[in-house]
Residue frames as qw, qx, qy, qz and C-alpha x, y, z in Angstrom:
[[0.052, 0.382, 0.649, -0.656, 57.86, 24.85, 22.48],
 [0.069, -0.803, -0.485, -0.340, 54.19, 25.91, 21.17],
 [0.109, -0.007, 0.040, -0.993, 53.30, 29.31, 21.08],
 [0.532, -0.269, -0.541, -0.594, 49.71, 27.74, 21.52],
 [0.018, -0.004, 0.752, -0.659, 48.86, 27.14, 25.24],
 [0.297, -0.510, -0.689, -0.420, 45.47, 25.81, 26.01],
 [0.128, -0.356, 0.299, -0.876, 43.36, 28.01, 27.98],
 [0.818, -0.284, 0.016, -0.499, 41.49, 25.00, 29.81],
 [0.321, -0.390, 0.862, -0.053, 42.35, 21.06, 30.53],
 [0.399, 0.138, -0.724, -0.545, 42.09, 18.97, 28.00],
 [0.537, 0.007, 0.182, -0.823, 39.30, 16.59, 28.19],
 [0.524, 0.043, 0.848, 0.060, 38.48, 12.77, 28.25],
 [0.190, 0.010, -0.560, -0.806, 36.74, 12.10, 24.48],
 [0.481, 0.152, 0.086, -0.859, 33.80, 12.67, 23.95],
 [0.169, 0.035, 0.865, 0.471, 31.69, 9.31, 23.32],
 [0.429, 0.230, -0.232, -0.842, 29.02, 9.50, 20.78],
 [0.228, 0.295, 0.918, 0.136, 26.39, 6.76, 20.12],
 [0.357, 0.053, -0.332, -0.872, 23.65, 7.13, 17.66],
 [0.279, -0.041, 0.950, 0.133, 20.52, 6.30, 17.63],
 [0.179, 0.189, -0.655, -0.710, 18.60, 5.05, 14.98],
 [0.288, 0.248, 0.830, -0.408, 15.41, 4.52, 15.09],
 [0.025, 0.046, 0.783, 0.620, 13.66, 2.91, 12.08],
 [0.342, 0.046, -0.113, -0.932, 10.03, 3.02, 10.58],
 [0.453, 0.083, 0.807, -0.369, 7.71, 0.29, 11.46],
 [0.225, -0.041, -0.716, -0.659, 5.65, -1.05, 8.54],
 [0.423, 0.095, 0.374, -0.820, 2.13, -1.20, 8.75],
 [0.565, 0.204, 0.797, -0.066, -0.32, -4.17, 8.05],
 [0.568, 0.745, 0.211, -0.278, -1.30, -3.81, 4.35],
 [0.306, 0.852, -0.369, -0.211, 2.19, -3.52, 3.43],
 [0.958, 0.192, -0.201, -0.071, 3.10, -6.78, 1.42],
 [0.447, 0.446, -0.710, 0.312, 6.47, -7.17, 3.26],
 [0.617, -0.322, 0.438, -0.569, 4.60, -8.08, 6.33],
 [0.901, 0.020, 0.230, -0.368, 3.87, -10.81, 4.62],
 [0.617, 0.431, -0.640, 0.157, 7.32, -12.83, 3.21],
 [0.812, -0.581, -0.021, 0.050, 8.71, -14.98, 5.14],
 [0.074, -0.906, 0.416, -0.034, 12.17, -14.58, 6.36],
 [0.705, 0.456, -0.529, 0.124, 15.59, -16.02, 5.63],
 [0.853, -0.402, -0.201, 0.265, 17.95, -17.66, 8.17],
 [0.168, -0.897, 0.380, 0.154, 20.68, -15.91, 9.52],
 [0.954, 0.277, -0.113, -0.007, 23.94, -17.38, 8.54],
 [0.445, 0.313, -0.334, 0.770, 26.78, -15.21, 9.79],
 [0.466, -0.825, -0.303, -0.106, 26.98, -14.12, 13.29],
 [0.575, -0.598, 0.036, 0.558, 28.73, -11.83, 15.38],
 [0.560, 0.245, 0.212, 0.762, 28.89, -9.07, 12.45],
 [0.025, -0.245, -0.347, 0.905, 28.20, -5.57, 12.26],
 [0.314, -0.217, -0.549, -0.744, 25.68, -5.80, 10.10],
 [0.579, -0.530, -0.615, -0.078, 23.45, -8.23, 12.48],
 [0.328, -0.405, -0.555, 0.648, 24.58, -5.75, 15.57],
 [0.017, 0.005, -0.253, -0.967, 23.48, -2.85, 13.39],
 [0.540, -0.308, -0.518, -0.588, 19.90, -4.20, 12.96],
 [0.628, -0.503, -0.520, 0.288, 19.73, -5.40, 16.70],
 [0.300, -0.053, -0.074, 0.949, 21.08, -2.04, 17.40],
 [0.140, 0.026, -0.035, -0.989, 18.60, -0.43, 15.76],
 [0.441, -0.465, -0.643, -0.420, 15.56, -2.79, 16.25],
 [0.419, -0.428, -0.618, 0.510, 16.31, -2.12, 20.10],
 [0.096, -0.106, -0.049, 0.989, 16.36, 1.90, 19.85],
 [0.455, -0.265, -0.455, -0.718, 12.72, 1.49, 17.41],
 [0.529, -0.491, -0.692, -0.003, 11.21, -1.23, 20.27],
 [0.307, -0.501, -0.418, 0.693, 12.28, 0.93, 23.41],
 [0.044, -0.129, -0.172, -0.976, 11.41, 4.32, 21.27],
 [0.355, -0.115, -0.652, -0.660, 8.29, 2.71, 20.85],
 [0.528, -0.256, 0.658, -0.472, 7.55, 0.82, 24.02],
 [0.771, 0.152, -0.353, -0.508, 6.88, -1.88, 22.44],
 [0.806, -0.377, 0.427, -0.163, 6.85, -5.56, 24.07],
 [0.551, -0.139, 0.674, 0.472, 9.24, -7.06, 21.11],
 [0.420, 0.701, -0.302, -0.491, 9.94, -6.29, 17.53],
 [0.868, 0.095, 0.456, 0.175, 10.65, -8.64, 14.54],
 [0.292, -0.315, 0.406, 0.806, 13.17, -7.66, 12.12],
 [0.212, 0.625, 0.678, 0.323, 10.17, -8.23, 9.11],
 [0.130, -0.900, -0.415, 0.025, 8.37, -4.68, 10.76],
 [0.034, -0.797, 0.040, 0.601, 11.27, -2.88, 10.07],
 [0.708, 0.657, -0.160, -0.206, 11.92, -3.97, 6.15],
 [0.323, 0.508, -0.794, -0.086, 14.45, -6.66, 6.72],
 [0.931, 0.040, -0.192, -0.307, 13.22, -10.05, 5.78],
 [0.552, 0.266, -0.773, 0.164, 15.61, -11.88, 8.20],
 [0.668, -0.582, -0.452, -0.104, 14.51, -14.54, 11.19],
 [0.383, 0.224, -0.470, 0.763, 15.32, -12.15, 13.88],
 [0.337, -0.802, -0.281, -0.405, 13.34, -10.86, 16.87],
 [0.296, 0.272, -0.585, 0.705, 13.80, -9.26, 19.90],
 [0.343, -0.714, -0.332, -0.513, 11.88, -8.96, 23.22],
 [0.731, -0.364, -0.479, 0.321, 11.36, -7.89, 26.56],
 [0.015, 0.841, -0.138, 0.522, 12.86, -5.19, 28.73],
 [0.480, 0.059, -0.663, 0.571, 13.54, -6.75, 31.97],
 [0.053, -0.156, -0.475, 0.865, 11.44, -4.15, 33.21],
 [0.353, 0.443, 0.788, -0.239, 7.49, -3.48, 33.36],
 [0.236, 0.149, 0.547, 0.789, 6.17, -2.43, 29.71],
 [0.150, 0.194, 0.259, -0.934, 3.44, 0.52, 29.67],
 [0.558, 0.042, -0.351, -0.751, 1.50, -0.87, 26.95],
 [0.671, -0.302, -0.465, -0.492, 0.89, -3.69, 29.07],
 [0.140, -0.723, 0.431, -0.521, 1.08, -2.53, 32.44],
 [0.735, -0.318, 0.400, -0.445, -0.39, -5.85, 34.34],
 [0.920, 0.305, -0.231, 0.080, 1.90, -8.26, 32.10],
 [0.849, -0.299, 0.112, 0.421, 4.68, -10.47, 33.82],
 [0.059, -0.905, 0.362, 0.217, 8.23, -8.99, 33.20],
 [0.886, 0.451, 0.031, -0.106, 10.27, -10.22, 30.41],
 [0.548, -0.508, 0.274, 0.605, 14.04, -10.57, 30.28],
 [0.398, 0.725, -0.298, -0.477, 15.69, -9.01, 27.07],
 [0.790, 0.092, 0.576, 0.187, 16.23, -11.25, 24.24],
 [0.561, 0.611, -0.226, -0.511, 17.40, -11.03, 20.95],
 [0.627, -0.134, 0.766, 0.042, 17.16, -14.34, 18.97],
 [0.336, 0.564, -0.590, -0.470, 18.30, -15.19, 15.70],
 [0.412, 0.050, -0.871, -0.262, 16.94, -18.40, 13.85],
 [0.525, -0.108, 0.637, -0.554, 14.01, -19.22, 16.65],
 [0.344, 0.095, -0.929, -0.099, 12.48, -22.56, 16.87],
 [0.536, -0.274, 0.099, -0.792, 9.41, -22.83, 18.40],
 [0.402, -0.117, -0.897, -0.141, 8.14, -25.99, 20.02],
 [0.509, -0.432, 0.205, -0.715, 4.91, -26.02, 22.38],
 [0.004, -0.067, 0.906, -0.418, 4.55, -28.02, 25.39],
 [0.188, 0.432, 0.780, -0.412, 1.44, -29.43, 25.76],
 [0.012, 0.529, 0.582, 0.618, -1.94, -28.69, 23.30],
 [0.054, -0.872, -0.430, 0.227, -3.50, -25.84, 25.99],
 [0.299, 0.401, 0.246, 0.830, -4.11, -23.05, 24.55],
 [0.161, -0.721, -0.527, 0.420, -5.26, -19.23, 26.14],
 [0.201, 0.816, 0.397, 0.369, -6.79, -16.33, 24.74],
 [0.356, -0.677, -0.181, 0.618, -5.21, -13.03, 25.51],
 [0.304, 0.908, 0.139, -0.254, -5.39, -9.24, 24.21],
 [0.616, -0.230, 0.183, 0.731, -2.57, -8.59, 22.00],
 [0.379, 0.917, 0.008, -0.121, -1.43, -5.48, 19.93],
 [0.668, 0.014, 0.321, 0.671, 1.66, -4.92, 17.55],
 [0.330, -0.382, 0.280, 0.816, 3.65, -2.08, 15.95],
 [0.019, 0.007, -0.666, -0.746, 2.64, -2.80, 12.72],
 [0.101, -0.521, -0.758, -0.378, -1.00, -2.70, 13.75],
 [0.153, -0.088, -0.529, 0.830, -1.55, 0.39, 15.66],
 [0.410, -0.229, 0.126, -0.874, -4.44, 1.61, 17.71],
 [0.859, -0.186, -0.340, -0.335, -6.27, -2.21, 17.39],
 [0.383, -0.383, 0.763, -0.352, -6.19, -4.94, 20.06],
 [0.859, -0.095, -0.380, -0.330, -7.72, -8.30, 19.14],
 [0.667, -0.389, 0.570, -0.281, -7.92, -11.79, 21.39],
 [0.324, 0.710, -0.623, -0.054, -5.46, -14.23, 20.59],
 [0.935, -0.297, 0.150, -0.123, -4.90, -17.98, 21.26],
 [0.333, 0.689, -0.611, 0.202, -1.68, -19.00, 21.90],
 [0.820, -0.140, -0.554, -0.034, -0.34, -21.95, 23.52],
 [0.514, -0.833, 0.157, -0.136, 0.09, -21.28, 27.44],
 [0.567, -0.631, 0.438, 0.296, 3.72, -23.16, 27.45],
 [0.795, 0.590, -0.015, 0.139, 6.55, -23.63, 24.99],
 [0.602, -0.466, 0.320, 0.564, 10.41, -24.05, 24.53],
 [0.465, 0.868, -0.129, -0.117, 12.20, -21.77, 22.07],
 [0.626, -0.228, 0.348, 0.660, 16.02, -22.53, 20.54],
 [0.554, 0.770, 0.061, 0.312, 18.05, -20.48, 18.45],
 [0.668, -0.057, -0.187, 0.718, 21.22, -18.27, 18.92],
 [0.056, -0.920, -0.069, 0.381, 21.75, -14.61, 20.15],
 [0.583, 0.809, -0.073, 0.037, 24.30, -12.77, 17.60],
 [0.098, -0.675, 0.713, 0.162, 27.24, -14.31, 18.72],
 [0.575, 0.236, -0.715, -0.321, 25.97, -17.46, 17.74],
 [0.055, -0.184, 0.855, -0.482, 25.71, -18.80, 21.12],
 [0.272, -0.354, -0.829, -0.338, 22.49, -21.29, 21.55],
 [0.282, -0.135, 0.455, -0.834, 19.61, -20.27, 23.67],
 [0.523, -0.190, -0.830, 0.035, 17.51, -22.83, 24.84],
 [0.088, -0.092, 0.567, -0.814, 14.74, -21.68, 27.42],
 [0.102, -0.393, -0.882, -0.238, 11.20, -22.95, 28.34],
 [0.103, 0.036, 0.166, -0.980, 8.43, -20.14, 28.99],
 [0.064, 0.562, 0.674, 0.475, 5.15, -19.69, 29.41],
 [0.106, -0.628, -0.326, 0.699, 2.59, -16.90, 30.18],
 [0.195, 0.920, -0.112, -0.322, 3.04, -13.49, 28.88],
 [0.221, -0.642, 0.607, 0.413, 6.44, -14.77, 27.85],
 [0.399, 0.018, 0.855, 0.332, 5.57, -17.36, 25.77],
 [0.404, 0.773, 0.465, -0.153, 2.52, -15.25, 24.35],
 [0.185, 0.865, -0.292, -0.363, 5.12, -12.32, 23.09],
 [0.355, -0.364, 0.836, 0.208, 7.39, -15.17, 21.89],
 [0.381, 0.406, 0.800, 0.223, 4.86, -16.94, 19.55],
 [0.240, 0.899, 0.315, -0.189, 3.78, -13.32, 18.37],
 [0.239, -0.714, 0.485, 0.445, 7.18, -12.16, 17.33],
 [0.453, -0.085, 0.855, 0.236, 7.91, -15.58, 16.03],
 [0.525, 0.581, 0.617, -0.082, 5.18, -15.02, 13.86],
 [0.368, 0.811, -0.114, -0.440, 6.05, -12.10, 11.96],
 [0.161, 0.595, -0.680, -0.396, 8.84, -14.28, 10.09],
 [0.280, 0.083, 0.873, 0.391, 6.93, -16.32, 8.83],
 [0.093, -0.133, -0.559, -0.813, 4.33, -13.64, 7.27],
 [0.308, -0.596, -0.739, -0.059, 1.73, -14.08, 9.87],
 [0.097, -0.499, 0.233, -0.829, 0.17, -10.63, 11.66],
 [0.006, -0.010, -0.909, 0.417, -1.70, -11.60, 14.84],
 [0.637, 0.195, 0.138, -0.733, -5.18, -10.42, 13.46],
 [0.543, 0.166, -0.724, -0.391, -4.78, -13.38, 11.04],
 [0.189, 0.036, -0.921, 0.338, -4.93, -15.58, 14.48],
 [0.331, -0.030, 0.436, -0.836, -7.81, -14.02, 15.46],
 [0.012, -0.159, -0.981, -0.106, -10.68, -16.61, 15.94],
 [0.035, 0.746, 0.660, -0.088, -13.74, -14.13, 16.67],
 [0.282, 0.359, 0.173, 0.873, -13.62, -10.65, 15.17],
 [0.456, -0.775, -0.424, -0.105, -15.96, -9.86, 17.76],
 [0.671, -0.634, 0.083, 0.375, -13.19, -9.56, 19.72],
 [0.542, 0.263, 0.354, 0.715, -11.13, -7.15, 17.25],
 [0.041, -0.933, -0.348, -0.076, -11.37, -3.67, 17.36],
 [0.283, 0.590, -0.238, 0.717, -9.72, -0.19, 18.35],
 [0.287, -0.008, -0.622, 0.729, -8.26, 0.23, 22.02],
 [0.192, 0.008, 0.353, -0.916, -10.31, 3.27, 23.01],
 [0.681, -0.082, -0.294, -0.665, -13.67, 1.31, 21.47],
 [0.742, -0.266, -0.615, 0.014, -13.10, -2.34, 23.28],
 [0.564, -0.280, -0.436, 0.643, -11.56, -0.27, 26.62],
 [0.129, 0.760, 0.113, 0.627, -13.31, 2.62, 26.81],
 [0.128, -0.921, 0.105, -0.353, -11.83, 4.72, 29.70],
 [0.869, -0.380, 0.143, 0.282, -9.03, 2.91, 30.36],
 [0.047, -0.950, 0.204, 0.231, -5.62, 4.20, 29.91],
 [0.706, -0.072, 0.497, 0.500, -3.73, 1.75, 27.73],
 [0.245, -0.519, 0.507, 0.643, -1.03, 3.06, 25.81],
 [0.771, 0.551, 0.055, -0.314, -1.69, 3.08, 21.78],
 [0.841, 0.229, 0.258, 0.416, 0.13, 0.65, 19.50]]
């Protein structure tokens, strides 16, 4: 018999999750611009570690999707979406979550439509963007499993903007009139959108 007698009831354990929210690179900084490798191994902890912690930076951030590039690892990963409406762009469709490993881009049809966009890695600016109004992505999620979905809209606009960072493209590069380029509070003055 203990001579030690707890002086409470023991307690289910404690769980603990961490998170880890990483540092967003900023245009100018020459890993923006590599393009990224292929996954090759799925379902490890590494790739749940970096999906782990690109979710924790995108939702820290609000951000509408993140590309692995924008946090300093040069592999084709991205993630978007929330399922739920996104502050920085209050009057944009709702996205499911994704995270997709090796995307494939293919656009339906040659129309294209201009819309505002901003990114992480460019903060405070907005420019107008053309992007093709439909498209089907493939690729796998990090068990390896295929995804295969056709999208267009908002969804296909954050999709081709993601997609872009791994291959080394920011979205100012897209931009087709610098007219239309600028800083939030200077193209929107009193309007309350959210800063990059």
């Amino acid at each position: 018999m203990s001579r030690y007698r707890a002086s409470r009831p023991l307690r289910a354990p404690i769980k603990i999750s961490f998170v880890a929210i990483r540092n967003v690179l900023r245009m100018g900084d020459p890993r923006l611009l590599q393009v990224s490798e292929a996954v090759h191994e799925f379902d490890t902890p590494r790739l749940h570690e970096l999906i782990g912690d690109m979710q924790d930076t995108m939702a820290h951030l609000n951000g509408a999707g993140l590309a692995a590039p924008q946090i300093g690892i040069a592999l084709r990963v991205v993630i978007f979406g929330t399922g739920a409406p996104n502050p920085r762009y209050p009057d944009a469709e709702i996205v499911p979550y994704t995270a997709l490993v090796n995307p494939v881009l293919t656009p339906i049809g040659e129309a294209t439509e201009n819309g505002w966009e901003g990114c992480l890695s460019v903060p405070g600016m907005r420019g107008l963007v053309p992007r093709y109004q439909q498209l089907r992505y493939q690729g796998v999620d990090p068990l390896g499993q295929p995804i295969e979905r056709q999208v267009s809209g908002f969804h296909a606009r954050v999709v081709q903007h993601e997609v872009d960072h791994l291959d080394g493209i920011l979205y100012p590069m897209r931009i087709t009139d610098l007219r239309q380029f600028g800083f939030v509070e200077e193209l929107f003055p009193g309007q309350q959108l959210q800063d990059d």
